[in-house]
Backbone as CSV, one residue per row, in Angstrom:
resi,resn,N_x,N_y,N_z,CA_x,CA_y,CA_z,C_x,C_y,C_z
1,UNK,169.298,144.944,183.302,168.184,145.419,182.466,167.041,145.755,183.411
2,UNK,166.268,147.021,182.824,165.300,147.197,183.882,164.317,146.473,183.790
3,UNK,163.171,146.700,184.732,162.221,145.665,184.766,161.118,146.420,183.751
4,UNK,161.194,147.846,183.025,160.365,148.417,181.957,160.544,147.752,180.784
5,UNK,162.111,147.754,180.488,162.519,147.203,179.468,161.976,145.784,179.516
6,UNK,161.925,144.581,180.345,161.572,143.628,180.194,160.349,143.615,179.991
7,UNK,159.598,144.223,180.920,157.810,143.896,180.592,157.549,144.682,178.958
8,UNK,158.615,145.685,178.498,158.498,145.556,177.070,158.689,144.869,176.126
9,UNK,159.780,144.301,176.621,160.558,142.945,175.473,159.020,141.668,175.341
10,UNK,158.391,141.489,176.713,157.449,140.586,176.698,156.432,141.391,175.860
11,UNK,155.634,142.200,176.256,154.632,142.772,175.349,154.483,143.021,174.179
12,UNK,155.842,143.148,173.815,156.010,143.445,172.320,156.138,141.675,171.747
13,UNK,156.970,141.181,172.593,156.654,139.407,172.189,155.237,138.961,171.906
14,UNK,154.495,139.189,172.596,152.939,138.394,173.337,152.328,139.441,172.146
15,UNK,152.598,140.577,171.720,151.720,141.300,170.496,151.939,140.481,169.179
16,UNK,153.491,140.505,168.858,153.861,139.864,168.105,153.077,138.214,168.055
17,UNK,153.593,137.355,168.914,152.947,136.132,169.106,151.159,135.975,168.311
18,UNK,150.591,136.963,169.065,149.575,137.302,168.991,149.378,137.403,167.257
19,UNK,150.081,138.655,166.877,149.701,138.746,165.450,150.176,137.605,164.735
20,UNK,151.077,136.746,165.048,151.266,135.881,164.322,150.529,134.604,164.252
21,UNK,150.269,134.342,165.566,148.752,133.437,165.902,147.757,133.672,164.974
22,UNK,147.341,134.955,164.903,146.185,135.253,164.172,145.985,135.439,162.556
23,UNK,147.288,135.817,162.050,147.773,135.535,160.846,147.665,134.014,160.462
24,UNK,147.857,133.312,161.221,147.333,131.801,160.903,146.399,131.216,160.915
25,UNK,145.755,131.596,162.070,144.942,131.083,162.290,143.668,131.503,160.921
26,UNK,143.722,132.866,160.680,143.106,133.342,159.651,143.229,132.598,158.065
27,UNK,144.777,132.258,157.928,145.161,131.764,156.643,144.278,130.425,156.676
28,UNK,144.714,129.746,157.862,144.143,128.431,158.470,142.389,128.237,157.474
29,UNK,141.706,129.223,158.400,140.203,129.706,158.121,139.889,129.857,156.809
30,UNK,141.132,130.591,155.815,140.594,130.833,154.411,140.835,129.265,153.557
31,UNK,141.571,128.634,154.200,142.090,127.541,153.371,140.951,126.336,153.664
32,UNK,140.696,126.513,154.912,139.431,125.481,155.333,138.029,126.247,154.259
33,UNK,138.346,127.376,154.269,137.219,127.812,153.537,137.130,127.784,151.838
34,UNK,138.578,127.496,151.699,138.565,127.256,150.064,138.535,125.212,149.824
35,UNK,138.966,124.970,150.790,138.888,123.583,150.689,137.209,123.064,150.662
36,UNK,135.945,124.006,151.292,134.988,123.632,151.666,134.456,124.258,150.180
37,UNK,134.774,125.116,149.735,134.488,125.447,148.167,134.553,124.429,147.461
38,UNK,135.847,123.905,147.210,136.261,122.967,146.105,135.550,121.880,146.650
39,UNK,135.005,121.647,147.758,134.514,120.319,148.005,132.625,120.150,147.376
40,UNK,132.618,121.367,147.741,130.825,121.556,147.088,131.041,121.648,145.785
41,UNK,132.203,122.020,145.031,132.237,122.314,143.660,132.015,121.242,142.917
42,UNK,133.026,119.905,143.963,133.197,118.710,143.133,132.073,118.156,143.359
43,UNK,131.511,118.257,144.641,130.064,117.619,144.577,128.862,117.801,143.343
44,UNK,128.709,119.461,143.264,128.021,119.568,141.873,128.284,119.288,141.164
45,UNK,129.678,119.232,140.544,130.087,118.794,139.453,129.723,116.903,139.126
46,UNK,129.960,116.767,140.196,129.495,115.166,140.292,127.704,114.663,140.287
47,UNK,127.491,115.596,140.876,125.718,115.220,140.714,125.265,116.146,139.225
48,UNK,126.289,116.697,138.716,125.481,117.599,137.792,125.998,116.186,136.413
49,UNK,127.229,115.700,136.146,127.652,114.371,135.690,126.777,112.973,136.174
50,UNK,126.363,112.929,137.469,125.086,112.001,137.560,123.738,112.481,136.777
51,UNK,123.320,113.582,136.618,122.357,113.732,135.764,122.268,113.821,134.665
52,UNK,123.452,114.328,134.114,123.874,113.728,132.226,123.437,112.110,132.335
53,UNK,124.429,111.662,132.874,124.209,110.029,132.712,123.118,109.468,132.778
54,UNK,122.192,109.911,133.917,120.897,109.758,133.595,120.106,110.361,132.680
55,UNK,120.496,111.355,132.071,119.583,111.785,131.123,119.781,111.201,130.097
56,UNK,120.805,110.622,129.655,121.634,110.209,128.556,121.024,108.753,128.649
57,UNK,120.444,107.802,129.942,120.320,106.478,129.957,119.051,106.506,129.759
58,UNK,118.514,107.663,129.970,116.982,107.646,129.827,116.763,108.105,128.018
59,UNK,117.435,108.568,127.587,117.188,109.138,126.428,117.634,107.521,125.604
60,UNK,118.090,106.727,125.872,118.717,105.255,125.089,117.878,104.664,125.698
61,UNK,117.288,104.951,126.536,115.962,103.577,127.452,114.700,103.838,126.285
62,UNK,114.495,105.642,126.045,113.582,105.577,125.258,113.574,105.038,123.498
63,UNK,114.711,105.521,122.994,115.099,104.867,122.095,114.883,103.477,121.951
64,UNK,115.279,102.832,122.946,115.459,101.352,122.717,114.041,100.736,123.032
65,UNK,113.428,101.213,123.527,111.784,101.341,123.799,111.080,101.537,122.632
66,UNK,111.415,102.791,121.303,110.827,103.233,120.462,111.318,101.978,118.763
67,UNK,112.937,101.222,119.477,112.965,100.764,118.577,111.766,99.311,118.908
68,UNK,111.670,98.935,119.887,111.090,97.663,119.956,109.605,98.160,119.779
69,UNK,109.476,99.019,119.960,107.214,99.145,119.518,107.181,99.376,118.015
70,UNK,108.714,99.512,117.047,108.808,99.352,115.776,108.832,98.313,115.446
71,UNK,110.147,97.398,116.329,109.875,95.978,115.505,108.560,94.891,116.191
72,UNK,108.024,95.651,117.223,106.455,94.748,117.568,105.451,95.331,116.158
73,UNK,105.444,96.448,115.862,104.966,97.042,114.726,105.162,96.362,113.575
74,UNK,106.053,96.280,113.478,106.557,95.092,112.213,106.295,94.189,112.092
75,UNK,106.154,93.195,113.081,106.037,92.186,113.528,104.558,91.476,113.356
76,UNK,103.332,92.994,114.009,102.084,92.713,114.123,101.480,92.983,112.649
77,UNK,102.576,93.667,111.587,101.701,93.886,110.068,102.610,92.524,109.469
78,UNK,103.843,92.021,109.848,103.920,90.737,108.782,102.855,89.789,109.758
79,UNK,102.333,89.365,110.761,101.527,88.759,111.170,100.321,88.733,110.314
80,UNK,99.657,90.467,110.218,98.633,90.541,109.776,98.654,90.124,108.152
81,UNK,99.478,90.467,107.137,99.794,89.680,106.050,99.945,88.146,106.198
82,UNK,100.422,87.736,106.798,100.385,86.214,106.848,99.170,85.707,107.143
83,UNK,98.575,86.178,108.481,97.079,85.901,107.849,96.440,85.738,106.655
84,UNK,96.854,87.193,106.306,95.675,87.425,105.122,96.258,86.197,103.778
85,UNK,96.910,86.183,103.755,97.845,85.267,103.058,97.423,84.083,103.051
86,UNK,97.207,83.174,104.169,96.597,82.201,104.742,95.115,82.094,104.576
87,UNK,94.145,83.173,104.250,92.395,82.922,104.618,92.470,81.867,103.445
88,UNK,91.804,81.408,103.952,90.975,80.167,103.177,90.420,80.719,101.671
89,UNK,90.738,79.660,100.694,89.879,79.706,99.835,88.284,79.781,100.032
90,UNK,87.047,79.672,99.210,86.102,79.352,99.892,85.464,78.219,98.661
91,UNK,85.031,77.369,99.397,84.787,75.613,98.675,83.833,75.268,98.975
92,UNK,82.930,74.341,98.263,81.844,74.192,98.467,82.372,72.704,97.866
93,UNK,82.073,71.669,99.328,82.230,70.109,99.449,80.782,69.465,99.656
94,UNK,80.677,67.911,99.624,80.039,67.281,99.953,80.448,66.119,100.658
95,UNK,80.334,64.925,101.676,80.668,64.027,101.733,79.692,62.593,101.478
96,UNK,79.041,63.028,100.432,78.386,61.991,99.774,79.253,61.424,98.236
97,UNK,80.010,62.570,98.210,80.778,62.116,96.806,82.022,63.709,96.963
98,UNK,82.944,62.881,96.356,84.388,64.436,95.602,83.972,64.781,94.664
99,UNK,84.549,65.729,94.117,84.742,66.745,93.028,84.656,65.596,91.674
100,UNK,83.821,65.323,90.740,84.235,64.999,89.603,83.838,63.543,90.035
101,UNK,83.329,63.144,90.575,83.130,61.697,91.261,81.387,61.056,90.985
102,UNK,81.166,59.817,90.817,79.407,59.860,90.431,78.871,59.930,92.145
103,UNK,77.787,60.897,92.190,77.033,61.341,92.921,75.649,59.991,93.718
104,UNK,75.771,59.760,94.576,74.900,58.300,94.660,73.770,58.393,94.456
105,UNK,73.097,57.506,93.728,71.906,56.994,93.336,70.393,57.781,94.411
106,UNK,70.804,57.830,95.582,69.951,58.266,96.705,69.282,60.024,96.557
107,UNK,70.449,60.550,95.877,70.643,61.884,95.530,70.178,62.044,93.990
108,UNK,69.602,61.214,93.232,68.736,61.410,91.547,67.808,60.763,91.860
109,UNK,66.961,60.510,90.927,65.585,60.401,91.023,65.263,58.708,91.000
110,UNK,66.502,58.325,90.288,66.358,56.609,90.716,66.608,56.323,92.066
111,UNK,66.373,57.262,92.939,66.143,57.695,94.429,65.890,57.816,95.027
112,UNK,65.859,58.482,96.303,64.789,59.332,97.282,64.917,60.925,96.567
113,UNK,65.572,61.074,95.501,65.264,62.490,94.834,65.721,63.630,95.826
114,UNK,66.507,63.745,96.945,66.608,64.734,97.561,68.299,65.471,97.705
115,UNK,68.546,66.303,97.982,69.287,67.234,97.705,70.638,66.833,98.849
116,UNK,71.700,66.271,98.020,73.381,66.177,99.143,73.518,66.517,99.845
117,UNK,74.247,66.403,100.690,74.732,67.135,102.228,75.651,67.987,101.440
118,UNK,75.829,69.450,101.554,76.941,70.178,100.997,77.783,71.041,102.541
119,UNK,79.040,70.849,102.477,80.341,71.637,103.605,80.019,72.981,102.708
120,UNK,80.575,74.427,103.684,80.835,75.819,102.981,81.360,75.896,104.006
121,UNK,83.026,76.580,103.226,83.736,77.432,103.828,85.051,78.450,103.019
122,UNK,85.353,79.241,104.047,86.233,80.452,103.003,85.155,81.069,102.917
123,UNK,83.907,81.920,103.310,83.365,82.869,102.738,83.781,84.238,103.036
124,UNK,84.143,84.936,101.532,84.555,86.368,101.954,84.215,87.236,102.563
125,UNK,85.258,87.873,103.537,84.374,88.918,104.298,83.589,90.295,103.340
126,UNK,82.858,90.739,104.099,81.839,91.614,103.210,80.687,90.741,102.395
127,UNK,80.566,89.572,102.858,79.304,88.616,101.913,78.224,88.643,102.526
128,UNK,76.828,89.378,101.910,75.853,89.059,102.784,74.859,88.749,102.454
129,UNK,75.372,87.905,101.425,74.153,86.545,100.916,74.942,85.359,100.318
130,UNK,74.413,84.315,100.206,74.623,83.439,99.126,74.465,82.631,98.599
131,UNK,74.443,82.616,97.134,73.408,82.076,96.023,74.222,80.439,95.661
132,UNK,72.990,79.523,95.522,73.555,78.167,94.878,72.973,77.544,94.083
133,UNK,73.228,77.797,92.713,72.531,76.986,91.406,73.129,76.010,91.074
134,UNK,72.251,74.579,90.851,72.761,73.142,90.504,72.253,73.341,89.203
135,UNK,73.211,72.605,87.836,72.420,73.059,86.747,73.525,71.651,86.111
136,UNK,72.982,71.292,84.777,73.408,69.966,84.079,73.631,70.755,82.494
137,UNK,74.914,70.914,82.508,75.143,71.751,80.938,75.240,70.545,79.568
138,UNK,75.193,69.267,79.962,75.094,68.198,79.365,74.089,68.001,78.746
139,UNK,73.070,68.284,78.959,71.460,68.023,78.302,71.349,68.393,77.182
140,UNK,70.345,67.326,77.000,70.299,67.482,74.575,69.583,69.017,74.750
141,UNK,68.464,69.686,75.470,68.250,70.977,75.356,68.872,72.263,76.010
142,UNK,70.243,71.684,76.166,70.937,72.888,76.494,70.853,72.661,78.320
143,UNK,71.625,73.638,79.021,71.554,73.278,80.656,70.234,73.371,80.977
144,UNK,70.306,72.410,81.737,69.192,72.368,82.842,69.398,72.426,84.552
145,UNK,68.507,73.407,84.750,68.613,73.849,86.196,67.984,73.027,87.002
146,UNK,68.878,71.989,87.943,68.148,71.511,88.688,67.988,71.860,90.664
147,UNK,67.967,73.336,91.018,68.022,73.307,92.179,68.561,74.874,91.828
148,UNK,67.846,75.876,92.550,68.295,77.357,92.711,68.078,77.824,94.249
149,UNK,68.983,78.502,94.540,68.663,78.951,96.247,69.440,80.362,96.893
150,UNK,68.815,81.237,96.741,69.399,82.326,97.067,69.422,82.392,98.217
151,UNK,69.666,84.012,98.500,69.704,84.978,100.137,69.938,83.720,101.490
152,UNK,70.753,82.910,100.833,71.409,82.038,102.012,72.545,82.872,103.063
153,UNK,72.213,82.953,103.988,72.822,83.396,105.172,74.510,82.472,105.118
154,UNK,75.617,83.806,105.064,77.173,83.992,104.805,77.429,83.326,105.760
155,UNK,76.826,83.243,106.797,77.498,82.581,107.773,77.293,80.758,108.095
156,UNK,76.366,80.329,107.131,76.057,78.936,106.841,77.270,78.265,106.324
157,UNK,77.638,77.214,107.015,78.961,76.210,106.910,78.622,74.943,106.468
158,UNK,77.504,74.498,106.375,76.590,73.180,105.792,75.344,73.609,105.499
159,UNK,74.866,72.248,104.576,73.335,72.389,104.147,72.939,71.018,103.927
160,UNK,72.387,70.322,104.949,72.116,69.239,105.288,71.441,68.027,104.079
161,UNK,71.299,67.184,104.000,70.338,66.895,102.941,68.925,66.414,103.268
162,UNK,68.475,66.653,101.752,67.409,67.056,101.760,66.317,68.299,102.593
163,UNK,67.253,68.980,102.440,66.692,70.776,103.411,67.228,71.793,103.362
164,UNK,66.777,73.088,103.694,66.879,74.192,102.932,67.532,75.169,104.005
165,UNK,68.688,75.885,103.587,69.345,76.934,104.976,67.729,77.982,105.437
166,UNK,67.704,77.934,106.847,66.988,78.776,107.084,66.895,80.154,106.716
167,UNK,65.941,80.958,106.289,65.669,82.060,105.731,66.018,82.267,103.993
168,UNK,66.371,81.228,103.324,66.739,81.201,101.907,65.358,81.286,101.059
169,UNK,65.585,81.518,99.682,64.578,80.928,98.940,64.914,80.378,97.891
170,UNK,64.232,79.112,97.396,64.293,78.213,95.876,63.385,78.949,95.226
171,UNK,64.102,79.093,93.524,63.476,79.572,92.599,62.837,78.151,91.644
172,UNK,62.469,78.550,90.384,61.902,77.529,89.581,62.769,76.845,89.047
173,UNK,62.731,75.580,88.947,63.948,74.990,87.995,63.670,74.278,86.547
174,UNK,64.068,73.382,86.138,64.138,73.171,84.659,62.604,72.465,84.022
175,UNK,62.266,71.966,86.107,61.074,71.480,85.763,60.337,71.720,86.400
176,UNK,60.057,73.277,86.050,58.969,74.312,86.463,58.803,74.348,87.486
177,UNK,59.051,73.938,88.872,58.802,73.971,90.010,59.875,74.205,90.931
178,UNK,59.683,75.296,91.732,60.418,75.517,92.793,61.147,73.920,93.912
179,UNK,62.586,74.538,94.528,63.010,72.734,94.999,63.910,72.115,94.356
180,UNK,64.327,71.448,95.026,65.655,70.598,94.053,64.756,69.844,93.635
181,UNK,65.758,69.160,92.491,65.138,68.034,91.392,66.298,67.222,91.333
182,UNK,66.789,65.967,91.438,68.190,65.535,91.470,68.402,64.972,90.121
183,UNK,69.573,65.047,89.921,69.763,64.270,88.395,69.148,63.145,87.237
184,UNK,68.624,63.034,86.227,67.309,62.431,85.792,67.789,62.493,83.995
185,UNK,69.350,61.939,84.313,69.608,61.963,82.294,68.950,61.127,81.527
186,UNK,69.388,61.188,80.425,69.019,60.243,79.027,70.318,59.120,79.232
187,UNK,70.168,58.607,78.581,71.674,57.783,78.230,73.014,58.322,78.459
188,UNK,74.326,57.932,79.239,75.522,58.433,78.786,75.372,59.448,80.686
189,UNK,76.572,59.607,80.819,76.949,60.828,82.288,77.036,61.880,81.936
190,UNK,76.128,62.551,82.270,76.417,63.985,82.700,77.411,64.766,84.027
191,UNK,77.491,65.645,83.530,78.210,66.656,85.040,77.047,67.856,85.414
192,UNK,77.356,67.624,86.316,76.114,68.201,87.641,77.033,69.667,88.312
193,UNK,77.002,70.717,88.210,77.860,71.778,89.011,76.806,72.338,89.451
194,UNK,77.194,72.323,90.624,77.018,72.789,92.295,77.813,74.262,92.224
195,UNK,77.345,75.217,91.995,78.050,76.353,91.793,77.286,77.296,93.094
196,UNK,78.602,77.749,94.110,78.026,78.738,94.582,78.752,79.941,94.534
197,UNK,78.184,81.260,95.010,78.383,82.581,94.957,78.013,83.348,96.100
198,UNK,79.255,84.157,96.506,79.126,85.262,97.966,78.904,86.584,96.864
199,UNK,77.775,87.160,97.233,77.571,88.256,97.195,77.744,89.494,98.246
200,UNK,77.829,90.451,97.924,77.682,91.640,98.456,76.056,92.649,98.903
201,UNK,75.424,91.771,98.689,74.024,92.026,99.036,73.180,90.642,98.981
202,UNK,71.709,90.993,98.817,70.824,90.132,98.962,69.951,90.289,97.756
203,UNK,69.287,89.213,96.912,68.753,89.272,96.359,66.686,89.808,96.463
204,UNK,66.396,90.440,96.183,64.644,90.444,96.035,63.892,89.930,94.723
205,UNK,63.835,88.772,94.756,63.615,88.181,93.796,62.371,86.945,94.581
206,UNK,61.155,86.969,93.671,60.361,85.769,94.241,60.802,84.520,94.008
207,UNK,59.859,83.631,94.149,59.768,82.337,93.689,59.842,82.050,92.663
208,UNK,59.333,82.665,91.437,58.983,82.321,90.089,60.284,82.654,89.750
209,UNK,61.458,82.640,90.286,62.962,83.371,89.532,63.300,82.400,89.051
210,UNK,63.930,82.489,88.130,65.110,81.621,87.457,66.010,81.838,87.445
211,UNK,66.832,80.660,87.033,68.414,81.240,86.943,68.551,82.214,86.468
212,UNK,68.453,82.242,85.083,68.753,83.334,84.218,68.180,84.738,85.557
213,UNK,67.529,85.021,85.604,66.825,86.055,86.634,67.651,86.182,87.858
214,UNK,68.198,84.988,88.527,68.799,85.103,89.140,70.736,85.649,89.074
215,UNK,71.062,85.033,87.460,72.502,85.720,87.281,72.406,87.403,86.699
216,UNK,71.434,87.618,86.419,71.264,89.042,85.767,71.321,89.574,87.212
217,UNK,70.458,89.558,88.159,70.645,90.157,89.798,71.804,90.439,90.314
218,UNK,72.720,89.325,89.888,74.153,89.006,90.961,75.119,90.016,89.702
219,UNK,75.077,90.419,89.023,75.485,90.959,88.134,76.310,92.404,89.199
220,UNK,77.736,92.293,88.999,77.947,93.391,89.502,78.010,93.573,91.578
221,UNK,77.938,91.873,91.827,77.376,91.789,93.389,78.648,90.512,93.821
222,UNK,78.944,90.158,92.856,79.686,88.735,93.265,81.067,88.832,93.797
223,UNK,81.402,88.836,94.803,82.902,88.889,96.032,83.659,87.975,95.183
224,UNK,83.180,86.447,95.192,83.541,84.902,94.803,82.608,84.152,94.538
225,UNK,83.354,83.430,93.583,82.496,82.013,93.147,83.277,80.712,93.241
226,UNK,82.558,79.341,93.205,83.709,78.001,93.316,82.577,77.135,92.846
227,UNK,82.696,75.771,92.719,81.539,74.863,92.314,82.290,73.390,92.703
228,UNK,81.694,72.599,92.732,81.536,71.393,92.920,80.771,70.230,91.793
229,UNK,81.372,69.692,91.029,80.695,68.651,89.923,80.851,67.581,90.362
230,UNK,79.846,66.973,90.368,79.397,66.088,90.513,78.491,64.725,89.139
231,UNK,79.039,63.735,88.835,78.706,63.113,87.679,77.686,61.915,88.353
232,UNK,76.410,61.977,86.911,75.996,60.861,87.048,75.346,60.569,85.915
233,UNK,74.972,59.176,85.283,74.716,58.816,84.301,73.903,57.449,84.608
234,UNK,72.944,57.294,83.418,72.041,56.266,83.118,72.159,55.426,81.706
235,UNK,71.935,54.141,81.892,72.774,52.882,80.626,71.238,53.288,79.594
């Protein structure tokens, strides 16, 4: 064989070789290049599935957020009903004597004549006065008023004895004169009510008022009322 023929047999080998090298190497290249596709694909696909999930945990975070400021909501109006549920009556005590009990001797005129220690509490909100008439519905001439005291300040919780809430005023009582008068029957016990009243205003009424003068005023003003009786009697 000649030596043309051989350096052809090689050249045409080493072309061949060649194209076939490169045929691979190329396939090689597209497959690395589709493998590097599918690899970013799955990546998005995976961070684009991490952000559902988070959107989805955030959307149940808020939910579960919106249910609990409902049941704190709930929570803070049965509170606020139970309160309200709970306010106090409002009572008017003494601890010189209970409800319905004889009133001591110190407190009528076989006495020092001066006026009980009285407790207040429960006063309704919106009260911004309040009125306290002592009166004896027992008497042969019909009740007698012994002790009137308006525009007493709502926020007074006692009334000491013998003395008057600051800024109040006593009207006239059964025996013409402004001031308590303490109990002073005929024969037989009477009942004594200690009646007070929260108003919604204040009275303008002088000294010379009377009861009567004074319930025509409150007319249309009264939040609450409560009383306290108190008995006492002479042989």
């Amino acid at each position: 064989m000649s030596i043309k023929k051989i350096l052809r047999i090689l050249i045409v080998t080493a072309v061949s070789f060649f194209l076939i090298f490169t045929i691979g190497l190329m396939a090689a290249c597209d497959k690395a290049v589709d493998t590097d596709e599918a690899l970013v694909e799955e990546a998005e696909e995976e961070e684009e599935e991490e952000e559902t999930a988070e959107e989805e945990e955030d959307a149940e975070e808020e939910i579960e957020a919106e249910e609990e400021e409902e049941v704190e909501e709930e929570t803070e109006e049965e509170d606020e009903d139970e309160e309200k549920a709970v306010v106090e009556d409002m009572k008017i005590e003494s601890s010189a004597f209970n409800n319905n009990e004889m009133i001591p001797a110190n407190y009528t005129c076989d006495g020092a004549n001066i006026n009980p220690p009285l407790t207040i509490s429960g006063i309704p909100a919106g009260a911004q006065s309040l009125v306290l008439i002592v009166d004896d519905p027992d008497a042969p001439a019909g009740t007698w008023v012994h002790w009137t005291v308006w525009n007493i300040d709502p926020a007074t919780t006692a009334i000491s004895e013998n003395s008057v809430p600051g800024g109040a005023v006593e009207g006239v009582t059964g025996f013409g004169t402004p001031g308590y008068q303490g109990p002073c029957p005929p024969p037989g016990t009477h009942h004594y009510f200690f009646k007070l009243y929260a108003l919604d205003t204040t009275l303008s009424l002088g000294t010379s008022a009377t009861a009567g003068n004074i319930e025509e005023a409150m007319k249309g003003h009264i939040l609450d009322s409560v009383e306290l009786i108190g008995l006492y009697g002479s042989s």
